[in-house]
Each structure stands twice: as C-alpha cells, then as structure tokens.
KEKE-3310 file (N, C-alpha, C; in steps of 0.2 Angstrom, whole numbers, plus 5000, padded with zeros to 4 digits):
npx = (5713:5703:5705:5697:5697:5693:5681:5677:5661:5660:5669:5682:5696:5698:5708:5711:5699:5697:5690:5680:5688:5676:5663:5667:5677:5670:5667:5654:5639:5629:5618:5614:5611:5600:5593:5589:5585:5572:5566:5565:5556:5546:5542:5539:5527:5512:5497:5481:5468:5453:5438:5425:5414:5401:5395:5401:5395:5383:5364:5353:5346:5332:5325:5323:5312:5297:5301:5291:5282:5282:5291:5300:5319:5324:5330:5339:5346:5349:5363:5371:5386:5380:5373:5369:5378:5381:5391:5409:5418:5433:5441:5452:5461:5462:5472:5480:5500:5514:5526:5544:5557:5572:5589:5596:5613:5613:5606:5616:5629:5624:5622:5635:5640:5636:5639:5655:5653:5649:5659:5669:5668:5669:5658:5657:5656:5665:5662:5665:5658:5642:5639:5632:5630:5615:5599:5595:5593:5599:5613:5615:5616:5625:5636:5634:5636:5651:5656:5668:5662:5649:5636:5620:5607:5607:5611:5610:5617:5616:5618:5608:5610:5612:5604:5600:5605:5595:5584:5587:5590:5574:5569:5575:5578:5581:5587:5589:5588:5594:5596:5610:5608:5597:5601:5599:5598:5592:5591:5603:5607:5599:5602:5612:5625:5632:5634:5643:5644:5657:5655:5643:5647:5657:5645:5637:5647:5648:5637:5634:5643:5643)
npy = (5860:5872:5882:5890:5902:5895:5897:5901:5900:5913:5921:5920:5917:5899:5891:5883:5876:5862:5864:5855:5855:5849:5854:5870:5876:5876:5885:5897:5897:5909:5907:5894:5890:5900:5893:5884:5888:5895:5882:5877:5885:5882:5869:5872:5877:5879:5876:5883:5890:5885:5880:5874:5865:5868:5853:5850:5856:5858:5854:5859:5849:5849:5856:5875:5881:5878:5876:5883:5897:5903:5916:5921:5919:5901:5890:5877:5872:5879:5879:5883:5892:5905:5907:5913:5906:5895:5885:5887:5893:5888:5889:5891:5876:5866:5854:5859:5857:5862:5858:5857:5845:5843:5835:5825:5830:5841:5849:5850:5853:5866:5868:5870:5877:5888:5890:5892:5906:5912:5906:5915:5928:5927:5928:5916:5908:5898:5890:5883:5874:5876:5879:5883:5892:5893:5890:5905:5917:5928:5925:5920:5931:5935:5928:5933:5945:5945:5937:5941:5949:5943:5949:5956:5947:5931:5914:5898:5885:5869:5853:5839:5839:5851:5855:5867:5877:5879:5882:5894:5904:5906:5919:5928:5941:5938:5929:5912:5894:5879:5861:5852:5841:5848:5856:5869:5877:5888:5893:5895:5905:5914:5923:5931:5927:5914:5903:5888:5875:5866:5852:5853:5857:5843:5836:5842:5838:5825:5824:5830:5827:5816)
npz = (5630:5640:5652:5667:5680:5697:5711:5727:5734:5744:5733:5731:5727:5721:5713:5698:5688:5671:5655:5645:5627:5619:5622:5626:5616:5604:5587:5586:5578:5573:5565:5566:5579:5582:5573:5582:5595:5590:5587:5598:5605:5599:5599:5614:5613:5619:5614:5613:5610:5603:5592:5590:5576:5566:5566:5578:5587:5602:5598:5587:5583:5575:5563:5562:5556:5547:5529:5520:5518:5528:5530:5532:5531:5526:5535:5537:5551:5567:5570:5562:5555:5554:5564:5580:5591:5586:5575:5571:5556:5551:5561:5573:5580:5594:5590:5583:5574:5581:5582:5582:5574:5579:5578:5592:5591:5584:5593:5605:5599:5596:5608:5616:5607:5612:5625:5623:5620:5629:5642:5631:5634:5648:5655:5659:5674:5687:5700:5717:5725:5732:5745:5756:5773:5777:5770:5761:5755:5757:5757:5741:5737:5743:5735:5723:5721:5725:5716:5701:5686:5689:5688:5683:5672:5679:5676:5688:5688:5694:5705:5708:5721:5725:5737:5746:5738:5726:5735:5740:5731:5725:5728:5720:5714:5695:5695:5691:5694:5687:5683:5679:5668:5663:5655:5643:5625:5624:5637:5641:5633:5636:5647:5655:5663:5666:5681:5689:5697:5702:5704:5695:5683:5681:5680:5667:5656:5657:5651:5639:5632:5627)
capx = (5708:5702:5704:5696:5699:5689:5680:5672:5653:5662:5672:5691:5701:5701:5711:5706:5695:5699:5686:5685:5686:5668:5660:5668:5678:5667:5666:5651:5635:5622:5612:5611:5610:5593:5587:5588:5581:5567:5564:5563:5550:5539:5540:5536:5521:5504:5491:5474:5462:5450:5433:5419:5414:5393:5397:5402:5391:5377:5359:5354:5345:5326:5324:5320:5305:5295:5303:5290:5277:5283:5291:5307:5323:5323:5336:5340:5349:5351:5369:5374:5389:5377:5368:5373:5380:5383:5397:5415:5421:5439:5442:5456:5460:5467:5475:5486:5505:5518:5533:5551:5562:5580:5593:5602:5618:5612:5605:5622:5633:5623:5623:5642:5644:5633:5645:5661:5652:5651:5668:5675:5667:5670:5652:5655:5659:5665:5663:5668:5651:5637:5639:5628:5626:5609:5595:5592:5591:5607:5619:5613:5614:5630:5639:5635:5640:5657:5659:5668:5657:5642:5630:5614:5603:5612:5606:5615:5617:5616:5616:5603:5613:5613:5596:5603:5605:5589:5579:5590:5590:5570:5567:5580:5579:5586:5593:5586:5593:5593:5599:5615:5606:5595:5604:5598:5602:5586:5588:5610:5609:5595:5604:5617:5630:5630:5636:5640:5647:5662:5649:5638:5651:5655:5639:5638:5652:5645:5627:5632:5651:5645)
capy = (5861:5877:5882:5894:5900:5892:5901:5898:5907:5921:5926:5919:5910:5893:5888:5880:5870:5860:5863:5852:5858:5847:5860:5876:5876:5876:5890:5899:5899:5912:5904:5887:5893:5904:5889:5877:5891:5893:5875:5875:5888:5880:5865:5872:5882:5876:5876:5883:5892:5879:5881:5869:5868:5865:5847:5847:5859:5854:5856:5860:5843:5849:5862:5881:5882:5874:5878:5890:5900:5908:5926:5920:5915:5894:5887:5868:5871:5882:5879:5885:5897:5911:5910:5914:5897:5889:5883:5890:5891:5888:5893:5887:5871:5863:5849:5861:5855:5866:5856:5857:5840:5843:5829:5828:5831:5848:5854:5848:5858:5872:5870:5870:5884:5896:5890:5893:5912:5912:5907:5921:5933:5931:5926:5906:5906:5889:5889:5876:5873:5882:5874:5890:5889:5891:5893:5911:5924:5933:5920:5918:5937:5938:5925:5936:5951:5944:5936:5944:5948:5937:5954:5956:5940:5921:5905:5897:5878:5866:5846:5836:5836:5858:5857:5874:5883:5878:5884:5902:5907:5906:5925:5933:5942:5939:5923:5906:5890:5875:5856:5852:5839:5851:5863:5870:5883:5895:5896:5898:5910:5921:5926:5936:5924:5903:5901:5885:5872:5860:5846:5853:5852:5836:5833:5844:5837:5818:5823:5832:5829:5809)
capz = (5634:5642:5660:5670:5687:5700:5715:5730:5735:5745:5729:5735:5724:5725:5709:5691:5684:5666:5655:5638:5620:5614:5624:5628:5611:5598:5584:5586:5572:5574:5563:5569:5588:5580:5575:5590:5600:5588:5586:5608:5608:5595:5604:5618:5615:5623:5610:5619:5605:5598:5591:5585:5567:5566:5569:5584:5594:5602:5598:5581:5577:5572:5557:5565:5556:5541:5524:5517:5524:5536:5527:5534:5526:5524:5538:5541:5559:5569:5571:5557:5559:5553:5570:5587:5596:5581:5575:5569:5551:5550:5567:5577:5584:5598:5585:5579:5580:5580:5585:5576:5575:5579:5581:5600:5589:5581:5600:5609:5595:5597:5619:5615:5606:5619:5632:5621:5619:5637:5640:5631:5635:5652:5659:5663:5682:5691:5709:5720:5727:5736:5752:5760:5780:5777:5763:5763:5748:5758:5754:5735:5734:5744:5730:5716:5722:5728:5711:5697:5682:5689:5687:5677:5676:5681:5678:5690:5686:5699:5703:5712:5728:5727:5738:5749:5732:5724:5737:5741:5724:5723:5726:5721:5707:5689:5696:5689:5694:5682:5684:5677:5665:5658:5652:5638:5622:5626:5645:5642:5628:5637:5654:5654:5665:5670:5687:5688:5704:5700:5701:5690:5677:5677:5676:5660:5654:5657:5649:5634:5628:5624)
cpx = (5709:5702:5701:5696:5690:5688:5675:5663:5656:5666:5678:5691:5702:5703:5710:5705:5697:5690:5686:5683:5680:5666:5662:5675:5676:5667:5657:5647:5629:5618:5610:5609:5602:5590:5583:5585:5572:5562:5560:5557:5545:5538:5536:5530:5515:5498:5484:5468:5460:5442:5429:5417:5405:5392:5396:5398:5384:5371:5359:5349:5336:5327:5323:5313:5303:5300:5300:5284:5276:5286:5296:5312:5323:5333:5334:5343:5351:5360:5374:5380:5387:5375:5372:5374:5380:5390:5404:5417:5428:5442:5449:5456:5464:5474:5482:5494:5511:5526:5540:5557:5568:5584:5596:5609:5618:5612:5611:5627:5631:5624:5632:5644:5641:5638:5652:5658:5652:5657:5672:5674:5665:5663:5651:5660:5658:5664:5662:5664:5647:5635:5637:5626:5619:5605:5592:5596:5599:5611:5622:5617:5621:5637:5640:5638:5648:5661:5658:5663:5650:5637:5626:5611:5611:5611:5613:5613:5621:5616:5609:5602:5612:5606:5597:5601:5598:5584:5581:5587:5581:5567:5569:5579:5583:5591:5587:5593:5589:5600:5605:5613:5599:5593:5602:5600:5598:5589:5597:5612:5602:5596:5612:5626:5627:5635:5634:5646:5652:5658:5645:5643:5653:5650:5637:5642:5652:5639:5627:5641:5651:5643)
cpy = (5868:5877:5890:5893:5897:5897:5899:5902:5913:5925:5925:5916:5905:5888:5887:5873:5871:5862:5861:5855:5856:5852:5866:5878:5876:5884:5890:5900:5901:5910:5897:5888:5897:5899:5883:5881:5893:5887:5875:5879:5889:5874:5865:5874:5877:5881:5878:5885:5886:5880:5875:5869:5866:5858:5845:5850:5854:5857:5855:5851:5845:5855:5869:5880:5879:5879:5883:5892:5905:5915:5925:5916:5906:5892:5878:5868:5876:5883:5878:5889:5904:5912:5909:5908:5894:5888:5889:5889:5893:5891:5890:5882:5867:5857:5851:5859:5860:5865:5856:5852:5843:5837:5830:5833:5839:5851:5854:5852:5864:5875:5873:5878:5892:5898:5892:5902:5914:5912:5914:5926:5935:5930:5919:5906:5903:5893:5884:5872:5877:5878:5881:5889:5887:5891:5898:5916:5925:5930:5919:5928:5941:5937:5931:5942:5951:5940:5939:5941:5944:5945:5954:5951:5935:5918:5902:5886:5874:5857:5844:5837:5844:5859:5865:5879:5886:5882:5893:5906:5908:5914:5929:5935:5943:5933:5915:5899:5882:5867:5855:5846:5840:5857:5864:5877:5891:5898:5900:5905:5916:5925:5927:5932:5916:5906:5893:5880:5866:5853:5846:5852:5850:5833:5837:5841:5828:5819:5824:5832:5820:5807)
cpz = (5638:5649:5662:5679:5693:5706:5722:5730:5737:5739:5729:5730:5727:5719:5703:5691:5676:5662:5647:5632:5618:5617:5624:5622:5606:5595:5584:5580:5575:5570:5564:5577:5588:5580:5579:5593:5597:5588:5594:5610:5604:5598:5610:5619:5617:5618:5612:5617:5602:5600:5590:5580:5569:5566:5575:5590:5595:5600:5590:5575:5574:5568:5564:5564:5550:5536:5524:5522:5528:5535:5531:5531:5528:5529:5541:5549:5561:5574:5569:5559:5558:5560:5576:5590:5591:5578:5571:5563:5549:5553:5569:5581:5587:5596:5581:5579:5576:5581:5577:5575:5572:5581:5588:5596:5589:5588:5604:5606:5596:5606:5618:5612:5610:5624:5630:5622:5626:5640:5640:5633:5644:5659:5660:5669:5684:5697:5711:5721:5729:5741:5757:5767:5779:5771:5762:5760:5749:5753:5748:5733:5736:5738:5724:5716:5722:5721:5705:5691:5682:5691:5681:5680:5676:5679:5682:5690:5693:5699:5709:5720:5730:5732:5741:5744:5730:5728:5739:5735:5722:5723:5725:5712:5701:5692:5697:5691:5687:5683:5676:5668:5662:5656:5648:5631:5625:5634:5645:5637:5633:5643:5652:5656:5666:5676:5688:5695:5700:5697:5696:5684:5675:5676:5667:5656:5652:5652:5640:5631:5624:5617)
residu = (UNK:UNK:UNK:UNK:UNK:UNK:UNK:UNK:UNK:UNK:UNK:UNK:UNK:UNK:UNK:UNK:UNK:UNK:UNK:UNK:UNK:UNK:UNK:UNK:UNK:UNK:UNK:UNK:UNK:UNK:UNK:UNK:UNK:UNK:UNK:UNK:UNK:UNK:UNK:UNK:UNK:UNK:UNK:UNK:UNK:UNK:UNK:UNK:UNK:UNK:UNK:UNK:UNK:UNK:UNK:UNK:UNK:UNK:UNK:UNK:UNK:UNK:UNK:UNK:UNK:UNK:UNK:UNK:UNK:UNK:UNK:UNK:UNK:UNK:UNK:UNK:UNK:UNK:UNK:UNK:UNK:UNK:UNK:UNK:UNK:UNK:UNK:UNK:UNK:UNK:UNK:UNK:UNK:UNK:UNK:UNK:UNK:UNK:UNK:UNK:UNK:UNK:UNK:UNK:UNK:UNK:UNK:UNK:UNK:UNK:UNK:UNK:UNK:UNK:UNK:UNK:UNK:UNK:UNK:UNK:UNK:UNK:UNK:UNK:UNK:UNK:UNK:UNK:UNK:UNK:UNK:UNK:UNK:UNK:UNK:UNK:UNK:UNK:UNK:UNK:UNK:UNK:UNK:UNK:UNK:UNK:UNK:UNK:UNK:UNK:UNK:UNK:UNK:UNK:UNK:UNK:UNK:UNK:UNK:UNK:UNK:UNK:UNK:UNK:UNK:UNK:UNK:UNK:UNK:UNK:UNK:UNK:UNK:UNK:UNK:UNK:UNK:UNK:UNK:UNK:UNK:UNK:UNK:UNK:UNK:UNK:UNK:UNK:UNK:UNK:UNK:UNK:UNK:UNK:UNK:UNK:UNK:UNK:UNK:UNK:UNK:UNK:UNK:UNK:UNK:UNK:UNK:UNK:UNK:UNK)
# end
C-alpha cells in the first residue's frame, strides 16, 4: 500500500495516510480511461432539438383549394413540409438516445487508474480535514495556497459532514467541490489536483474498492 503525507488546511504536517493498492495502484490505460469519459458525456447530454413531421403539426385538415381550376399547383394540406408551418422531413427528434452502457467494474478500474495518475504525479493531496473557523472564500483560498502542488484548478472532494467547505469553495475560482461518493473519471481526470479530507477517503475507499 501506498502512503502519502497527510496535511492539515494551513499547510503543516500532520503525518500519513495509508492509501490502498485497488485504487491508487493501478496501471494506467488511456484507452479505457477515453472511453468511460466518452461514455459519461454521452450519457449525459440533454437532448433538446425536435421537430414535427406533417403528422404531428396542427392544422392542415381541409384541402387549400379545389383540385383543378384554379392555375395553381394541386395541394392536399397545407402542412406539407413544402409550406411554411408545415412539417419537418427528417428533422431531429427529442427521442433520440445517446447513452453508452458501461459496467460499474469498467468505471471503478478506470476511477482507479486516474487516482493512481494522480498519485504519481504528485497532485493527490490528503488533508486532515477542513475544519475552517468560518465559511468564507479566504480560508478555502488560504488552504491552497499553503498546500504544496494544490495550484491550477482542484476538485476538492469532500463528505456529507464538510458543510463549512462546501459552501467557502463556492466562489472561488478553478476550485470545484464534489462528494466523496461521487467521484467520478470525467470530473478527476479534468482538474488538475484532488484535494481530498481523511474522511473523504475512506469514504472513497468504502464506495469504490468493493
């Protein structure tokens, strides 16, 4: 098992944490790690173009005008997709699905192997907790500064109990917080450091090593 040093918010040594091989030793596949983060943000997209086809619009139930006669071309409805308000032909539709089935197993090897990249390179910081006098930006903004390598963006992973954090960290730029149980590939691969509190991981360590 892997250790790294432990920290409080000011930046002080305060020891190590154990941290276990199913997570934060794993060998690293950029090709499997692509396609979980693929898969994540086709699942998540929100579908929102959709048309009507001449079916579905309204109107459109009396002829225009007699057949012949008239020195005009021969139309049965005016909601046809030739005419203006009439329908769509093979337009887009809100029905469409774009989702991508992953097993838990595939997503948890991949979570694993972000945090091992993390790990090595120096951007997975423990801190003891974030027991911040108050809830107020400073505090959040003094933490990172004070701890090494936690520059760029953060995510800073928290538990249920972090309520102090949760709410400091909300305007502070390039620092996103996110619960301990749901951590994900996209949100650890796309920020530059995890800051993460002793509680949080064991909770990581409870969510995603079973």
């Amino acid at each position: 098992m892997a250790q790294v040093k432990l920290y409080n918010w000011k930046g002080a040594d305060a020891g190590t944490v154990t941290l276990p091989d199913a997570l934060f030793a794993v060998q690293p596949n950029s090709n499997l790690i692509h396609d979980v983060i693929v898969a994540q943000e086709a699942n998540s997209r929100v579908v929102l173009a959709h048309t009507k086809d001449r079916s579905q619009v309204s109107g459109g139930g009396k002829k225009p005008w007699k057949q012949k006669g008239t020195g005009r071309a021969r139309h049965g409805s005016s909601r046809s997709p030739i005419w203006v308000g009439g329908g769509v032909t093979h337009g887009p539709l809100a029905e469409r699905n774009f989702s991508v089935k992953l097993n838990k197993k595939t997503k948890r090897t991949a979570l694993a192997m972000v945090l091992t990249d993390k790990l090595q390179d120096g951007a997975f910081i423990a801190v003891e907790d974030f027991g911040f006098p108050e809830a107020k930006t400073k505090f959040v903004a003094q933490m990172r500064a004070a701890l090494p390598g936690a520059r760029g963006s953060a995510l800073i992973v928290v538990t249920a109990d972090d309520i102090l954090m949760k709410r400091a960290a909300k305007n502070l730029p390039k620092t996103t917080t996110i619960h301990a149980q749901s951590l994900n590939v996209r949100d650890a691969a796309k920020y530059r450091t995890i800051v993460a509190s002793q509680a949080a991981i064991a909770s990581m360590v409870q969510t995603f090593s079973a």
